[in-house]
N, C-alpha and C positions, 0 to 999 in steps of 0.2 A: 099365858105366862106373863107374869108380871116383870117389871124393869130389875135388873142385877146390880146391886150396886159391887161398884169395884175399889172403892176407897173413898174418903172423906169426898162430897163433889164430885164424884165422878161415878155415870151410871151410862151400863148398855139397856138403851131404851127399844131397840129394833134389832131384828135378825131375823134367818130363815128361821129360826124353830117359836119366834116372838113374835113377829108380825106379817112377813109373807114369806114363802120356799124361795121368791128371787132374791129377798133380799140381802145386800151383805150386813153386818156388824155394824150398827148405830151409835156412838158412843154420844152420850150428854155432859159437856163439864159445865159446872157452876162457880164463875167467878165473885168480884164480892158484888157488885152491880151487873152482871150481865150473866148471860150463856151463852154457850157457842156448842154445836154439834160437828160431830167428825162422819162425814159422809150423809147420803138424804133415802140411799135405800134403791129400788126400781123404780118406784114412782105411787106404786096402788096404795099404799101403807101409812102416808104422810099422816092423813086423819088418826092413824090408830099409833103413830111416834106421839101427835102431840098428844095424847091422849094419858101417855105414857107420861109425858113430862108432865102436866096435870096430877097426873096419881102421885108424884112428888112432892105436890103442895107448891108448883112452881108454875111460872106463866108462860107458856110457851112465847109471848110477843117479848121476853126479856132475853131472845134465841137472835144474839146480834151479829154474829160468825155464822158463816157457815162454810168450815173446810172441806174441800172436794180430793180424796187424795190420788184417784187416777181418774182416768175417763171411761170407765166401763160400764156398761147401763145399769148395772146392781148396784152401783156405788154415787149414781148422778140422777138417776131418772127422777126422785123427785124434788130437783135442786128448783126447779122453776117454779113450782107450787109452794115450797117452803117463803122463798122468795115476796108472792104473790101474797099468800097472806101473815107474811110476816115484820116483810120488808125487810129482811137480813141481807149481810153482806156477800155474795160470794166470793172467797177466797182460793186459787188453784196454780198447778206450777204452770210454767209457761205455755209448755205443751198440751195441756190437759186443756188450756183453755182453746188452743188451737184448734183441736180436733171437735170440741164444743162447738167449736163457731161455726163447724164446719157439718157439722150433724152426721161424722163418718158412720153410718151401719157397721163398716169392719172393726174398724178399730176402738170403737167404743162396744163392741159384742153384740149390738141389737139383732143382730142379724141373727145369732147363736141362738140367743133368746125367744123368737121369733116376734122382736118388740121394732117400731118403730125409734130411731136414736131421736131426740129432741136437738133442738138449736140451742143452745145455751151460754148468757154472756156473760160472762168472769168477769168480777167486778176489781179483784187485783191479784195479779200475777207477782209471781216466784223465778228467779232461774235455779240457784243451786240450796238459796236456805232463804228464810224470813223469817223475824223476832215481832209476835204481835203481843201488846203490852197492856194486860190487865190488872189495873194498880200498880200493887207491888207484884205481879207474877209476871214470867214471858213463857209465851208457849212458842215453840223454835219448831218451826217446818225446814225440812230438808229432803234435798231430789233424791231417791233413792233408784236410778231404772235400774230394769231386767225383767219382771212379770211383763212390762209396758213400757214405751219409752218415757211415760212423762210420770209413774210411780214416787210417791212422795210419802212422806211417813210424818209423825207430830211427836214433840215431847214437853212433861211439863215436868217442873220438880215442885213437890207439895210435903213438906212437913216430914222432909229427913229422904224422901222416895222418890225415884224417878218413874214415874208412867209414860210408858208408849206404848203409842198407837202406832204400829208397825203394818197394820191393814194386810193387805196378801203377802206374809210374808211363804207361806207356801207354793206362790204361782199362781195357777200355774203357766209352764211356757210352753208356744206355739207361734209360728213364725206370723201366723196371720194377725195377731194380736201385737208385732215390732217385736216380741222377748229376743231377749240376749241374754244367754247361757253366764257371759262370763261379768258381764256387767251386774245381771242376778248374784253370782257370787260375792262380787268385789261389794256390794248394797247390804248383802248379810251379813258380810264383817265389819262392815259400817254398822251396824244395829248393833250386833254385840258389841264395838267398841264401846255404845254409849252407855254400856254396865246399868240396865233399868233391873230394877226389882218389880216391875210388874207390866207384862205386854200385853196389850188389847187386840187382838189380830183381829182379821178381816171378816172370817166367816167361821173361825172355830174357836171363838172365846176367850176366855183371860186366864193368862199362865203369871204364876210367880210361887217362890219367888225369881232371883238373877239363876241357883243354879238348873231350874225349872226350865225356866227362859232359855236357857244355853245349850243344851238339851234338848230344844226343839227347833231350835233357828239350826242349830249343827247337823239334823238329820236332814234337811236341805242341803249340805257342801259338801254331801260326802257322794 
């Protein structure tokens, strides 16, 4: 399966049906000098994301971000190899980095998985938002918990549209993973307030437009 593009710059390059069944949702955006990707996958797949960003006619070494938005091993495992050969930044909320650091099997899911969790060091931390500034664009991370305590989401605004990357917003929740029921809720009217016309979710692809989007974030609250 080839890369999906999602709007001008913006392409899902990785997923379970794209590049492995662990994986979650890989999104690629292209700045006007750089890239940055939203999440790195489980880990086995890295070679066939860049490969991905390649088939774009792009460089993968111009992959200068790299956003972590929880700490679950589908979503981190291959944060350290993107890293290694790429030299990118990693960027994650506070807690995400924590549990990194700390290589929890539970709380990062390896354990679910039957994956070893990796040690991995966040290069800058988040508490509740962060504005990172490419040219003229900011792409705005913000904490979203309930799937996880340290759950973060991404938005950019491009050319009249807002995209997000809302990652799980389906979940799901289980106590052994930190969810919180009500926190999950109070996070998804957080996502609807930001009225996007087009959402990138975590592991089941891109909805839009807003009344699309609204429609499926709401089948969660109810």
């Amino acid at each position: 399966m080839n890369p999906e593009k999602v709007c001008d710059g913006v392409w899902l390059v990785g997923g379970p049906e794209m590049t492995d069944p662990s994986d979650c949702c890989v999104y690629l955006i292209q700045f006007a000098e750089e890239l940055a990707l939203i999440d790195a996958g489980a880990g086995e797949s890295v070679s066939h994301i860049m490969e991905n960003v390649e088939s774009l006619k792009l460089d993968p070494k111009l992959v200068k971000k790299l956003i972590l938005t929880h700490c679950h091993i589908d979503h981190i495992g291959g944060a350290n190899e993107f890293k290694s050969r790429l030299g990118c930044e990693i960027i994650a909320q506070e807690k995400t980095a924590e549990t990194l650091l700390r290589g929890d099997p539970v709380l990062t899911a390896a354990k679910w998985y039957g994956m070893e969790a990796p040690v991995i060091a966040v290069d800058k931390t988040f508490g509740d938002s962060l504005e990172l500034s490419f040219g003229g664009e900011t792409l705005h991370l913000i904490h979203i918990p309930g799937h996880s305590p340290d759950s973060s989401a991404a938005y950019l605004d491009r050319k009249g549209k807002r995209i997000l990357f809302g990652q799980d917003v389906h979940g799901p929740l289980h106590p052994a993973l930190g969810s919180n029921a009500d926190l999950y809720h109070k996070s998804l009217q957080r996502l609807l307030e930001l009225k996007p016309d087009i959402l990138c979710e975590g592991h089941f692809g891109i909805y839009q437009p807003n009344a699309a989007i609204e429609r499926y974030v709401k089948s969660y609250l109810g």
